[in-house]
N, C-alpha and C positions, 0 to 999 in steps of 0.2 A: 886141651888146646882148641876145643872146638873154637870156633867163628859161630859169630850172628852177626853178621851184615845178610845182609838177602839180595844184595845188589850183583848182579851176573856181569861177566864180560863177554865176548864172541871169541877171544882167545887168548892163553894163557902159557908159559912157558913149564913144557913139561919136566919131570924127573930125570931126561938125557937131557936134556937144553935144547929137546927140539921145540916149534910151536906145535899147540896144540886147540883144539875145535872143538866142540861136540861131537864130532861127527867121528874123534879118533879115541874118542872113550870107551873102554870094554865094552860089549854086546851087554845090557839086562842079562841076558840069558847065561850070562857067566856064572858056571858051577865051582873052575877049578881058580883058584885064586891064587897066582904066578907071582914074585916080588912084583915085577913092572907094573902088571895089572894093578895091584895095590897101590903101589907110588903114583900111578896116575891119575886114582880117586882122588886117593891125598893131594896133589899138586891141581887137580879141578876144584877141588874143593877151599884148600890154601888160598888157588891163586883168583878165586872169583868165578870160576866159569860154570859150577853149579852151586847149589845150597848145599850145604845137611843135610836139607831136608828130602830134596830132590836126590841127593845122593843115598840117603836110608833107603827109600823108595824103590828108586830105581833098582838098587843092586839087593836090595830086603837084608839090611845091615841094621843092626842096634846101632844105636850113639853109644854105647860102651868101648864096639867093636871098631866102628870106627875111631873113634878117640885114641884109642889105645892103637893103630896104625900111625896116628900123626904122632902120637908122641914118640913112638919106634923111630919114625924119620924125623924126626926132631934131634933126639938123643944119639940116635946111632946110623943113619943115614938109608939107604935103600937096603943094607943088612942088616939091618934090624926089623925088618918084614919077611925076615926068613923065618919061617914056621920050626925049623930045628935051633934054632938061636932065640928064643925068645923067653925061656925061660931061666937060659945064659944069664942074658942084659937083663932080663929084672931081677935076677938075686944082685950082680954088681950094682945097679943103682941103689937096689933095699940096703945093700952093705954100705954103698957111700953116704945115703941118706943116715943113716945111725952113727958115720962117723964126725957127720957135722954138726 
């Protein structure tokens, strides 16, 4: 589900439904990686207010890595970026997928 627009906005509505800024986006320096923090890549990056690119970058994420966050909140919402559930939700999707 990556995006390629490259076009940014100054602000985007976050994964509570607050607004959100650059200015309220995890520190670079984020080591521990919390749902929110996650969900708020995803929803910067979603909603326009950085790139991919700027987001690999910044936070020194793969495009695998991220991908696979948006499609956790795509699929399964801000709990599906729980690091103990995510091997959960991808055998149930692998299982749905073979059932189709």
């Amino acid at each position: 589900m990556l995006q390629k627009d490259e076009t940014t906005r100054s602000e985007v509505i976050g994964p509570l439904g607050e607004a959100m800024t650059k200015d309220d986006l995890p520190s670079p320096r984020t080591s521990r990686w919390v749902i929110r923090r996650k969900a708020e890549v995803v929803a910067a990056v979603n909603g326009g207010l950085i790139t991919i690119r700027e987001a690999c970058e910044r936070y020194d994420l793969t495009l695998e890595e991220l991908a696979s966050w948006q499609r956790a909140v795509e699929r399964e919402g801000m709990a599906g970026l729980r690091a103990t559930r995510v091997q959960h939700y991808r055998h149930l999707h692998e299982e749905q997928a073979r059932k189709s």
